[in-house]
Phi, psi and omega in degrees: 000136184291115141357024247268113177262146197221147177256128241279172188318154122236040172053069181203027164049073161066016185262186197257153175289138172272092157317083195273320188197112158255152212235064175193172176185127185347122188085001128306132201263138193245156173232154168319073187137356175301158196277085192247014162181178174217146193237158195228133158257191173268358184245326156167207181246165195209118180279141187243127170268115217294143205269330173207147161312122168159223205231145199266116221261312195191124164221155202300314177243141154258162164328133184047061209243148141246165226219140126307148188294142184067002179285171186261113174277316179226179152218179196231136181205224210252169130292110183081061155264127197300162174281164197291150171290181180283135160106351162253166188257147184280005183196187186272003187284130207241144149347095184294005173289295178196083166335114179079015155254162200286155181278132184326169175274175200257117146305157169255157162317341175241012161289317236279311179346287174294001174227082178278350193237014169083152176200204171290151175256165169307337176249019150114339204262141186270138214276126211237186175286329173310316172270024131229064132247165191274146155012265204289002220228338154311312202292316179305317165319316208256281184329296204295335205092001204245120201286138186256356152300328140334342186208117194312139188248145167237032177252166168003083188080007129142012182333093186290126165232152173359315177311316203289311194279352156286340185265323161304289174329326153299336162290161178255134190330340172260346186272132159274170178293147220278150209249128165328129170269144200307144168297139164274120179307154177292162167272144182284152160017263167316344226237328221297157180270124162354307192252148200268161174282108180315141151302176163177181201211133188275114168280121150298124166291111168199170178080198167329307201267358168273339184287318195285314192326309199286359191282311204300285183334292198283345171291311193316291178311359213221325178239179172266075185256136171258151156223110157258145212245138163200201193217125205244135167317136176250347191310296187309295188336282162333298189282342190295277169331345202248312167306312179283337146288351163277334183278269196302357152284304188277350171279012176041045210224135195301125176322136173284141178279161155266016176266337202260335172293339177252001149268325158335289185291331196283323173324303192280339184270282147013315164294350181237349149263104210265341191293325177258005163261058198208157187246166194251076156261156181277025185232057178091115154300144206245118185265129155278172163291302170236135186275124185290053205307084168277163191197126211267156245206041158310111178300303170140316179256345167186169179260154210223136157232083182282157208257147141236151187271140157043052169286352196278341192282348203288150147299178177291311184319294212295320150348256170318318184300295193318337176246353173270340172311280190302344185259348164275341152308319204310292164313341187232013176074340183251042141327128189266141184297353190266355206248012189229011165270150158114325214324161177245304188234152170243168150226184201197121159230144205227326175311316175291359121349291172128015203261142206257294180234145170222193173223101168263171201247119191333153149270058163343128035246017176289169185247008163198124172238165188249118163283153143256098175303141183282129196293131162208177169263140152300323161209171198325297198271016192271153203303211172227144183214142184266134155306096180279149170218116165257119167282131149215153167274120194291316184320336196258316205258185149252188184253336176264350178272317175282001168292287197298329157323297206272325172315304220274347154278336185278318182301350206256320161310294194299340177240051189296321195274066063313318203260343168297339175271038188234000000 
């Protein structure tokens, strides 16, 4: 019986996937765990594994393909077992869409074309808008008000993502959507521009960095964000780090970051506001228990915000092993999507840049993250001081609860070698 091979949860709430490398091709024979393409996320790659043994019947995508999450890329069946007919499904898996129902036939790219507005499928039952568009790109539809019969997808196969539905919204309720514009003839001779044409070289958005672009786009677009900025004493911070790198240099035992001191103190003071420790839904805000600490993570191909659980309970050491741990997953791709879920709160530090103030941008659906600045004197005798900079969603917070947030991180900075012996 034909197979469905699909593509696995990958914790990116529904955005699509990158066809980075496959390592089969229709009429292969496969064994149960063989290795049959990898796939690239905004969060890492993913090996997809053959489910059964048998022969690779079909498949779906090419290299550098995007993909939806749970779609099907290949399938496996016996050698020379015909494909399932169309309107039937090739495995017990349903639609991740719509659990219990039979799963579709496998389109082609210029069927989905031609039915931009949905139509019959071969077994009768009609084919609605709701399956091509993406998750998030429904839910954002639903906040906004927005009938997604209505608006034309410019994702995969005519696919609606987020983009399309921030782009309606921008519009005014009566402008339709914008009608493909005419290709223009090259110019002639006489027509050619004075001035020589700059180079340049077209990077595809795609992968990590189109998945986050589209994360970035939609925090914005989606909440109420503010930052307010003020600066935590650095004296105590500094000599602290600097003791605790002569001790773990002659005991030969791994260095502490200063970073892991200012996710330590931001854990604990976090921990005491329960308004910012929370995600923003319009059915309730969800207040947490413990703080879920993520923290961005440049890799060098995307930024990665891997969670540590419940920091506020951590001692420091176990704190830092737990994060030089997730940032060589990080660095090295193999971070588990469960190991980038949950955050409660983030930090983002930038000091080591060199950078004094920034504005970061919520990791939705959480409701606050803190920047980190680089320790500096304002002038020669003046004291060394850290830049805080706190993003929080105003629908969640008020500006005097996230004042009293941030004052209570930078006190929490200025006494870490206090609140660590404690």
């Amino acid at each position: 019986m034909a197979t469905d091979v699909r593509v696995p949860t990958t914790g990116n709430a529904g955005e699509d996937a990158v066809v980075l490398e496959w390592n089969v091709t229709e009429g292969s024979d496969v064994t149960a765990g063989d290795i049959l393409v990898t796939l690239e996320t905004a969060k890492a790659t993913i090996d997809v594994e053959a489910p059964i043994s048998g022969q690779v019947l079909k498949t779906f995508y090419a290299t550098g393909d995007e993909v939806g999450e749970h779609e099907v890329l290949a399938v496996l069946g016996e050698p020379g077992e015909q494909m399932p007919p169309e309107g039937s499904s090739a495995g017990p898996a349903a639609d991740a869409d719509d659990m219990g129902a039979t799963s579709p036939a496998y389109p082609t790219p210029a069927a989905i074309a031609t039915q931009p507005g949905g139509g019959a499928e071969p077994n009768g039952r009609t084919q609605t808008r709701r399956h091509s568009a993406s998750p998030r790109a429904r839910r954002l539809a639903g906040e906004f008000g927005i009938d997604l019969s209505s608006l034309a997808g410019t994702g995969p196969m005519g696919r609606i993502i987020i983009a399309d539905v921030v782009a309606a919204q921008d519009r005014p309720a009566a402008e339709a959507p914008p009608t493909p514009q005419p290709v223009l003839t090259p110019p002639t001779i006489d027509q050619t521009p004075s001035a020589p044409v700059d180079e340049f070289t077209v990077v595809p958005v795609r992968g990590a960095r189109k998945i986050t672009a589209r994360r970035m786009q939609a925090s914005l677009a989606t909440s109420a964000q503010l930052t307010l900025t003020r600066y935590a004493k650095a004296k105590a911070l500094l000599r602290y780090a600097k003791r605790l790198r002569q001790v773990t240099d002659a005991t030969s035992r791994p260095r502490m970051s200063l970073n892991d001191l200012i996710m330590f103190a931001a854990a604990r003071a976090v921990a005491q506001h329960p308004e910012a420790n929370s995600w923003f839904d319009w059915e309730g805000i969800k207040q947490f228990t413990h703080v879920n600490l993520g923290f961005a993570v440049d890799t060098g191909q995307a930024l990665l915000v891997p969670v540590i659980r419940s920091a506020d309970t951590m001692t420091l050491s176990e704190l830092s092993q737990a994060a030089r741990t997730l940032v060589e997953r990080a660095r090295t791709g193999t971070l588990a999507p469960d190991e980038m879920d949950g955050g409660t709160f983030t930090v983002s530090n930038l000091g080591g840049l060199g950078i004094h103030w920034f504005t970061p941008v919520l990791n939705t659906p959480q409701t606050a993250i803190v920047g980190i600045g680089a320790a500096h004197q304002s002038h020669p005798a003046g004291p060394s001081l850290v830049p805080l900079s706190l993003t929080f969603d105003h629908r969640a917070i008020d500006g005097a609860a996230a004042a009293r947030l941030l004052s209570d991180i930078a006190s929490c900075i200025e006494t870490v070698d206090v609140i660590a012996a404690l």
